[in-house]
N, CA, C and O atoms as a DFTB+ gen file, in Angstrom:
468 C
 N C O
     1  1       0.827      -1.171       0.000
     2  2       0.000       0.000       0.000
     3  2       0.874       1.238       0.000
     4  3       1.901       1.396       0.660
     5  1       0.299       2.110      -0.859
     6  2       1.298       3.495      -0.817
     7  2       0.448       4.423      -0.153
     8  3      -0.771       4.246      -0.168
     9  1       1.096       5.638       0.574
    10  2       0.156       6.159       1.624
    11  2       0.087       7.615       0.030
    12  3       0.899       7.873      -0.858
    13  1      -1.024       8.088       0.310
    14  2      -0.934       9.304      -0.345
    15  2      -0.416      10.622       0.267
    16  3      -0.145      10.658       1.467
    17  1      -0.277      11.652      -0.485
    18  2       0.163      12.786       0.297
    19  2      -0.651      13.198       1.138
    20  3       0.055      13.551       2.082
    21  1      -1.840      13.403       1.431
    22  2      -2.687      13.610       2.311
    23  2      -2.565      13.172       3.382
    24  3      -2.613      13.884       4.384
    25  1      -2.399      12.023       3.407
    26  2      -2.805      10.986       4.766
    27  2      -0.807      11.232       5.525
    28  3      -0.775      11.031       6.739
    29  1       0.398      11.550       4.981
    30  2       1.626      12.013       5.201
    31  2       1.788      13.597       5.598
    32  3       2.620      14.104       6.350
    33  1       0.924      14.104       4.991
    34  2       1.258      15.872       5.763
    35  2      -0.004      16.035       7.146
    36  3      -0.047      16.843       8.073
    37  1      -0.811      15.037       6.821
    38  2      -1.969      15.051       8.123
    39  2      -1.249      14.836       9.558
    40  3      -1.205      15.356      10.673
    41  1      -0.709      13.737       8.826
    42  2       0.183      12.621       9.998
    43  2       1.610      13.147      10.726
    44  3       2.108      12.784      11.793
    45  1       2.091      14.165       9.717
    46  2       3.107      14.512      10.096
    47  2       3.282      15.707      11.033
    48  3       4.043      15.585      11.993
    49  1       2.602      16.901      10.812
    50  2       2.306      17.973      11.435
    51  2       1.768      17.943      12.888
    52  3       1.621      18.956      13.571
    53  1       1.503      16.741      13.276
    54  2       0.666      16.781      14.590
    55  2       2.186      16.179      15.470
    56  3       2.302      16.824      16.512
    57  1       3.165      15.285      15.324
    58  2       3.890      15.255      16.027
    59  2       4.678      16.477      16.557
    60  3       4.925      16.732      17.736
    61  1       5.016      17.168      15.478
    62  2       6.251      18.437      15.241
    63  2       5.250      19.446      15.816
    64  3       5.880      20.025      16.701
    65  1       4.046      19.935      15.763
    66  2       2.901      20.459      16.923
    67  2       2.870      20.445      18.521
    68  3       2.616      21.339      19.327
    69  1       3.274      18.902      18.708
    70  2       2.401      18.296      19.884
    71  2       3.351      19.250      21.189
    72  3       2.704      19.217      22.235
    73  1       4.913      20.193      21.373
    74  2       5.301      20.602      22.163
    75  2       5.034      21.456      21.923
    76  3       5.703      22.047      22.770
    77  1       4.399      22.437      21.259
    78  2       4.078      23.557      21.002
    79  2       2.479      23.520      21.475
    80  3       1.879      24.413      22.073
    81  1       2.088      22.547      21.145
    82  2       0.179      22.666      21.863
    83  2       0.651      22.392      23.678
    84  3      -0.022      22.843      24.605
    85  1       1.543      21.818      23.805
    86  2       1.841      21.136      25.204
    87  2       1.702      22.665      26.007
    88  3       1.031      23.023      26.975
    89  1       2.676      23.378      25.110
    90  2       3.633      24.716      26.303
    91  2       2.406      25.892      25.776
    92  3       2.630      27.010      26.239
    93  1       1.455      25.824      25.099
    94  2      -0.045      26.781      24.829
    95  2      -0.996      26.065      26.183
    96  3      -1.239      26.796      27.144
    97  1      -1.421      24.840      26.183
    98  2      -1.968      24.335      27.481
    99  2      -1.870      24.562      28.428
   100  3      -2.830      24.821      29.153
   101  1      -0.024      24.550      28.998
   102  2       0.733      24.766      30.255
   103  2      -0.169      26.590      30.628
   104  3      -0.985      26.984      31.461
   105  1       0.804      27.410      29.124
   106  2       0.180      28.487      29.653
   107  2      -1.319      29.368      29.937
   108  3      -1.645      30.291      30.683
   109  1      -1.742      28.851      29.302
   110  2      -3.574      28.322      29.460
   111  2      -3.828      28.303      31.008
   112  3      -4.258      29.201      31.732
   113  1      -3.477      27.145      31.280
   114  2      -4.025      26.649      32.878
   115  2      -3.362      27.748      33.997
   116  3      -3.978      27.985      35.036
   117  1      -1.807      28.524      33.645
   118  2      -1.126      28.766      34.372
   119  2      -2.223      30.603      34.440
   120  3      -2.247      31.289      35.462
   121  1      -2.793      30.902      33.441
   122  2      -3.359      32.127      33.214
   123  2      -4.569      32.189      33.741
   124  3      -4.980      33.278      34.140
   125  1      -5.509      30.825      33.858
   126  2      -6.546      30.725      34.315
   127  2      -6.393      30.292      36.043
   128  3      -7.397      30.368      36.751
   129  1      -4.997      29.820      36.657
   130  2      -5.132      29.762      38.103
   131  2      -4.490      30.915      38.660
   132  3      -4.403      31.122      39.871
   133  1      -3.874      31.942      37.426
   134  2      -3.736      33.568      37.955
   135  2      -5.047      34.125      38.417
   136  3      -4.937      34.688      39.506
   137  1      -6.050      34.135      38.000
   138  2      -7.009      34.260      37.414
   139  2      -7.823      34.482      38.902
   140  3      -8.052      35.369      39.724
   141  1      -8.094      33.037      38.652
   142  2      -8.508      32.748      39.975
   143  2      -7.535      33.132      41.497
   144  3      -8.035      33.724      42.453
   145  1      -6.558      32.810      41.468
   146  2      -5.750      33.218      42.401
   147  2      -6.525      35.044      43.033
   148  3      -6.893      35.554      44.090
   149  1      -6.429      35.354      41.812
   150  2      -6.844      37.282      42.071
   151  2      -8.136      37.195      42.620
   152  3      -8.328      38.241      43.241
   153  1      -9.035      36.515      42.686
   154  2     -10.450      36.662      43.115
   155  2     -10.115      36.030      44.703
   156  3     -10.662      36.517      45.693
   157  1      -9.548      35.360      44.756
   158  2      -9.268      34.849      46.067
   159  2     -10.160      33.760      46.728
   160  3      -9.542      33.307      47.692
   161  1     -11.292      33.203      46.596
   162  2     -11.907      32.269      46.790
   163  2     -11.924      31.136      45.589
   164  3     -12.559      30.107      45.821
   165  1     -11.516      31.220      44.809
   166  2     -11.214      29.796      43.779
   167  2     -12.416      30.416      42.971
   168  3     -13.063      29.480      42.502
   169  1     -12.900      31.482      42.668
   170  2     -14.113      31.897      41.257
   171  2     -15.310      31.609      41.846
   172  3     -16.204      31.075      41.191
   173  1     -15.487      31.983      43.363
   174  2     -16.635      31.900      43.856
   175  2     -17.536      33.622      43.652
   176  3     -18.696      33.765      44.036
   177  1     -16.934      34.471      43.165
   178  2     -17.246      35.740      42.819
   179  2     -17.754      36.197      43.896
   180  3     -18.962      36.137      44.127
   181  1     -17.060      36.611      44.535
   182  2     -17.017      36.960      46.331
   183  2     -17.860      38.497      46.090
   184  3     -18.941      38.805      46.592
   185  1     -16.965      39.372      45.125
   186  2     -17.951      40.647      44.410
   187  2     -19.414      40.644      44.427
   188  3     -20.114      41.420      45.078
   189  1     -19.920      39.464      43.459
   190  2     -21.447      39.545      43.315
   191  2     -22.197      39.409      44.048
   192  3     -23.347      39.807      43.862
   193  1     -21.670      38.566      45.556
   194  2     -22.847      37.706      46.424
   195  2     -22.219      38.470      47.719
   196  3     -21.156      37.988      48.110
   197  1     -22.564      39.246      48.218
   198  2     -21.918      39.581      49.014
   199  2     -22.906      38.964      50.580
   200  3     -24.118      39.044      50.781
   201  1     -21.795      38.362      51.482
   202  2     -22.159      37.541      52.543
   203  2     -23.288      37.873      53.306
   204  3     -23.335      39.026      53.737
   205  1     -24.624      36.757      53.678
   206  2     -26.124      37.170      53.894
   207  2     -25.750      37.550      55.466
   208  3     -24.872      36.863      55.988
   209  1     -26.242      38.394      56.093
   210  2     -26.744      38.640      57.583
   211  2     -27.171      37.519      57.892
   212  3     -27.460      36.544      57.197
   213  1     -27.222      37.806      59.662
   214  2     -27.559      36.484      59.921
   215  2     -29.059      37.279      60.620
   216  3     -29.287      38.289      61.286
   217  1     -29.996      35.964      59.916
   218  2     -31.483      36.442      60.597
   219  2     -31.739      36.344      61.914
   220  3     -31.725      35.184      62.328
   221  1     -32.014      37.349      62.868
   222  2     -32.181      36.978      64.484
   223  2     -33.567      36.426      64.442
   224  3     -33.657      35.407      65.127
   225  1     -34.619      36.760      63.883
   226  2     -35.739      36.474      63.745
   227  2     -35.540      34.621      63.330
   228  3     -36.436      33.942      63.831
   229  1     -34.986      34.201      62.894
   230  2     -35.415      32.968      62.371
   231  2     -34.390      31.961      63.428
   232  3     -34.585      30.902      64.024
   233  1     -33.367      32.787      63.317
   234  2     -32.696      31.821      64.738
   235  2     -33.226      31.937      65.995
   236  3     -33.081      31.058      66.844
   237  1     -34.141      33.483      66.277
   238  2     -35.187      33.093      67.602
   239  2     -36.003      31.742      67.723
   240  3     -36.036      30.944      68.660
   241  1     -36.802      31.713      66.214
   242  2     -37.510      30.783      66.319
   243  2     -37.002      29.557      66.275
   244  3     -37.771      28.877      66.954
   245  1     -36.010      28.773      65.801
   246  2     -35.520      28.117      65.723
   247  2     -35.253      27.116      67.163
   248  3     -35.360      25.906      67.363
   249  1     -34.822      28.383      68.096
   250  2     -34.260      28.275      69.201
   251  2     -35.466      27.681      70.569
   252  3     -35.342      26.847      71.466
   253  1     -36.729      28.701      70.098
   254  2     -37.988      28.611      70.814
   255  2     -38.547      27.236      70.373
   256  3     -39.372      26.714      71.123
   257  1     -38.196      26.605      69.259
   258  2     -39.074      25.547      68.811
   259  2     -38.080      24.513      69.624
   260  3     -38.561      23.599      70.293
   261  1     -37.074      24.660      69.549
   262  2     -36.324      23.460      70.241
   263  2     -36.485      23.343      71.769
   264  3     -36.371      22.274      72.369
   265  1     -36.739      24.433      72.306
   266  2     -36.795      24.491      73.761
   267  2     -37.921      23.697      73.620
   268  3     -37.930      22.575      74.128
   269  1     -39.278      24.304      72.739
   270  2     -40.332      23.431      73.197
   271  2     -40.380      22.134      72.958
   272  3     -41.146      21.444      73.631
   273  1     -39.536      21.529      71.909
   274  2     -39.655      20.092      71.582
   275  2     -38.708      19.326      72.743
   276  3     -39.072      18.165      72.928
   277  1     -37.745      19.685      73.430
   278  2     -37.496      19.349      74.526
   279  2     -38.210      19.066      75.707
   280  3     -38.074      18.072      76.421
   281  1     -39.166      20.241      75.896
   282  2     -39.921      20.388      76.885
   283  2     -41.214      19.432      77.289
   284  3     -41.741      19.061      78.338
   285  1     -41.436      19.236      75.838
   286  2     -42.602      18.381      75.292
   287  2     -41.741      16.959      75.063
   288  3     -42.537      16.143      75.526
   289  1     -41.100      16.537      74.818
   290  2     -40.011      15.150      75.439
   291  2     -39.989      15.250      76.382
   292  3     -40.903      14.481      76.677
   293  1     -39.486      15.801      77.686
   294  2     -39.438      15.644      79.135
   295  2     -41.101      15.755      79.641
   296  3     -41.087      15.402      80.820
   297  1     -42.368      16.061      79.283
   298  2     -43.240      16.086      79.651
   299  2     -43.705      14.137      79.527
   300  3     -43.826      13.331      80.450
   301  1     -43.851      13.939      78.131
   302  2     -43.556      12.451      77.607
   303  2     -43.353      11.915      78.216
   304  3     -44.288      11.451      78.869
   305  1     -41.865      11.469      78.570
   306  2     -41.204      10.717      79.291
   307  2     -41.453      10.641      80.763
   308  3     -41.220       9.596      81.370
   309  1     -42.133      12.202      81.641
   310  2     -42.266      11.869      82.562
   311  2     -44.048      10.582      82.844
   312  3     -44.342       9.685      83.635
   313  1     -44.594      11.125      81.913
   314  2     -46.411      10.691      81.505
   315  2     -46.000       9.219      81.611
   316  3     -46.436       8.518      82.525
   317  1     -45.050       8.685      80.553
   318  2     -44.597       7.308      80.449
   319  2     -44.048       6.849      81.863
   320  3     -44.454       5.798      82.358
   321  1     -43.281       7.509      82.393
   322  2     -42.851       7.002      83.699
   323  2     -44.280       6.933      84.670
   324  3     -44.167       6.003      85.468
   325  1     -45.048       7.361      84.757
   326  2     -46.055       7.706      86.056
   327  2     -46.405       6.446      85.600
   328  3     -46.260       5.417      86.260
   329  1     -47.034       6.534      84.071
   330  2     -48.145       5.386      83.885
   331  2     -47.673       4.158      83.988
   332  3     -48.537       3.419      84.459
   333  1     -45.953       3.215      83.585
   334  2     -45.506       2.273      84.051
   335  2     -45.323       2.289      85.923
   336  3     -45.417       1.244      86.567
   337  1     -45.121       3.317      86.419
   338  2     -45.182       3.002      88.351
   339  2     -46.479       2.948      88.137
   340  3     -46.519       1.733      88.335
   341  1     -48.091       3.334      87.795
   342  2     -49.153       3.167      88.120
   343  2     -49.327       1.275      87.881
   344  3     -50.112       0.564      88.508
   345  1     -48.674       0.968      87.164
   346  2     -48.544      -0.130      86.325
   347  2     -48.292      -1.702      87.379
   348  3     -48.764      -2.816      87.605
   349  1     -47.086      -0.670      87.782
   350  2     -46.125      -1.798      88.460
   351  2     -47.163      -1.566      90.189
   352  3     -47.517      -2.583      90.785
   353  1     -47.390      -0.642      90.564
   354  2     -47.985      -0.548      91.644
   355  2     -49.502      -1.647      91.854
   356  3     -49.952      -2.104      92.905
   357  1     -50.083      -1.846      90.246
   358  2     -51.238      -2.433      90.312
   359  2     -50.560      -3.935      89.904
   360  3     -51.406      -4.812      90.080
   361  1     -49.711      -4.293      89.579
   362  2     -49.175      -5.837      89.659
   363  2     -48.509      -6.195      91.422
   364  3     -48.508      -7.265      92.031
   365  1     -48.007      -4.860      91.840
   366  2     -47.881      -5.807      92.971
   367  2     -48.696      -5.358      93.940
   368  3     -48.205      -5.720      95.009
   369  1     -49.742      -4.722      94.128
   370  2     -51.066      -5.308      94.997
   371  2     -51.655      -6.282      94.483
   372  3     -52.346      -6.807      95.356
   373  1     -51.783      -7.017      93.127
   374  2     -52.520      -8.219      92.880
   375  2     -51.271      -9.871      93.296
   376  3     -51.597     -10.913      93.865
   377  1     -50.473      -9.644      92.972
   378  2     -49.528     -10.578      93.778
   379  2     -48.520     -10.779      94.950
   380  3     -47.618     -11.569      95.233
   381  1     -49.301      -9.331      95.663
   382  2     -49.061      -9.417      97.018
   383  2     -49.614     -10.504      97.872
   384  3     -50.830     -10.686      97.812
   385  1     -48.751     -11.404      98.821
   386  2     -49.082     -12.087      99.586
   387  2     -49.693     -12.017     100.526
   388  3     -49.406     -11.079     101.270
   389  1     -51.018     -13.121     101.028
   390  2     -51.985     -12.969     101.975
   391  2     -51.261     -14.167     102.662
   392  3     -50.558     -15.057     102.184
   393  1     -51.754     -13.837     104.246
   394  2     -51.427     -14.439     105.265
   395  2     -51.924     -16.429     104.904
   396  3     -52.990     -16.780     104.398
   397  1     -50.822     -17.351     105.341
   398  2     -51.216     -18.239     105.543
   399  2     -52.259     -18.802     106.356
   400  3     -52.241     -18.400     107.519
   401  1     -53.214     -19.666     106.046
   402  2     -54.732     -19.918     107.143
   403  2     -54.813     -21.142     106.271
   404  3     -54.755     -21.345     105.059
   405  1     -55.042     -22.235     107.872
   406  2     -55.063     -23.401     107.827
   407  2     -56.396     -23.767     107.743
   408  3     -57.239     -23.101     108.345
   409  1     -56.755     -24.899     106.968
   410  2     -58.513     -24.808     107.150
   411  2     -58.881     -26.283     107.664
   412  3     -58.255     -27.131     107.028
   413  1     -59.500     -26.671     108.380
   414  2     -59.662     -27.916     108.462
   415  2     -60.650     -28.699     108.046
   416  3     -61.687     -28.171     107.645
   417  1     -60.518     -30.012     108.063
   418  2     -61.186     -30.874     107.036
   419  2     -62.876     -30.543     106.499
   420  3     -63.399     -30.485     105.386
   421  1     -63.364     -30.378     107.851
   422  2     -64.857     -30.084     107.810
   423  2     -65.107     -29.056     107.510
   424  3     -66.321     -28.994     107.320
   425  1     -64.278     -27.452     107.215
   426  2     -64.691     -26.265     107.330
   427  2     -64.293     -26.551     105.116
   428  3     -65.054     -26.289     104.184
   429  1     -63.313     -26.956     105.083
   430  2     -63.630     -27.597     103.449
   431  2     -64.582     -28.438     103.080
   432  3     -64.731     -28.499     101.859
   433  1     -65.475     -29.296     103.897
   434  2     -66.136     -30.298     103.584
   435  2     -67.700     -29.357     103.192
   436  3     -68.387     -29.397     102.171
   437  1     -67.869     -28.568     104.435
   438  2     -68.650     -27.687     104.417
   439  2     -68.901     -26.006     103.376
   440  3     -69.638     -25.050     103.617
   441  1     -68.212     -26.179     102.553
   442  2     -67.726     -25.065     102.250
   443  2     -67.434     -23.940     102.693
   444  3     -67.254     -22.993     101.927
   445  1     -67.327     -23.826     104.066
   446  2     -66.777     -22.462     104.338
   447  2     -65.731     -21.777     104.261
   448  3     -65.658     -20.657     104.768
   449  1     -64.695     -22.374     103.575
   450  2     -63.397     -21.740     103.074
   451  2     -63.545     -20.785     102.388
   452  3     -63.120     -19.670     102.690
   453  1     -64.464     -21.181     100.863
   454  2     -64.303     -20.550     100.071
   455  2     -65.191     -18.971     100.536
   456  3     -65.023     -17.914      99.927
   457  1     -65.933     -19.112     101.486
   458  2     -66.852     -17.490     101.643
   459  2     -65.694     -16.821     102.357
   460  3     -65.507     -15.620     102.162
   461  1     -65.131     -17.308     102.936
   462  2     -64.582     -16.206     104.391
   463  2     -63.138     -15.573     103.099
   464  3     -62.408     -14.674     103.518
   465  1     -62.935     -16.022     101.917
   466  2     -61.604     -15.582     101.437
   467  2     -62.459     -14.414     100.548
   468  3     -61.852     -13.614      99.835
């Protein structure tokens, strides 16, 4: 196969180029992190946006809502606590122990055990 002239001056020009596009790139990047360097935040355009106040109004509320969601958790938790001691207080009056009482044969024969308990 013979190459034509075309496909030889295409081919050739891009090697004998390639340090010359290299050191246009270098200075490219080196012009664009001047660039940025001068703005001083990395091209956040510190100029246009200039830094918001801080709202007292919204950090009041902020502040008031948390107190109350605290407040309203410790109310909770105490409701939950009462109602488990109401809890535990009514399990152990039902399996609180009654005095031992001996019954004898006839007072079972007769049923009178079961009225006097």
């Amino acid at each position: 196969m013979s190459e034509t002239p075309a496909e030889t001056t295409a081919a050739d020009p891009a090697p004998a180029e390639h340090p010359d596009t290299l050191a246009e790139l270098t200075a490219k990047v080196d012009k664009i992190f001047d660039i940025l360097a001068a703005r001083g935040d990395g091209g956040g355009g510190s100029e246009s946006e200039p830094e918001p106040e801080p709202d007292v109004k919204a950090e009041t509320r902020n502040a008031v809502a948390e107190v109350r969601r605290r407040e309203a958790a410790r109310r909770k938790r105490a409701e939950e606590k009462a109602a488990s001691e109401a809890r535990l207080a009514a399990v152990e009056e039902k399996v609180k122990e009654k005095p031992p009482r001996e019954y004898r044969r006839v007072e079972n024969w007769m049923g009178w055990a079961d009225k006097e308990q």
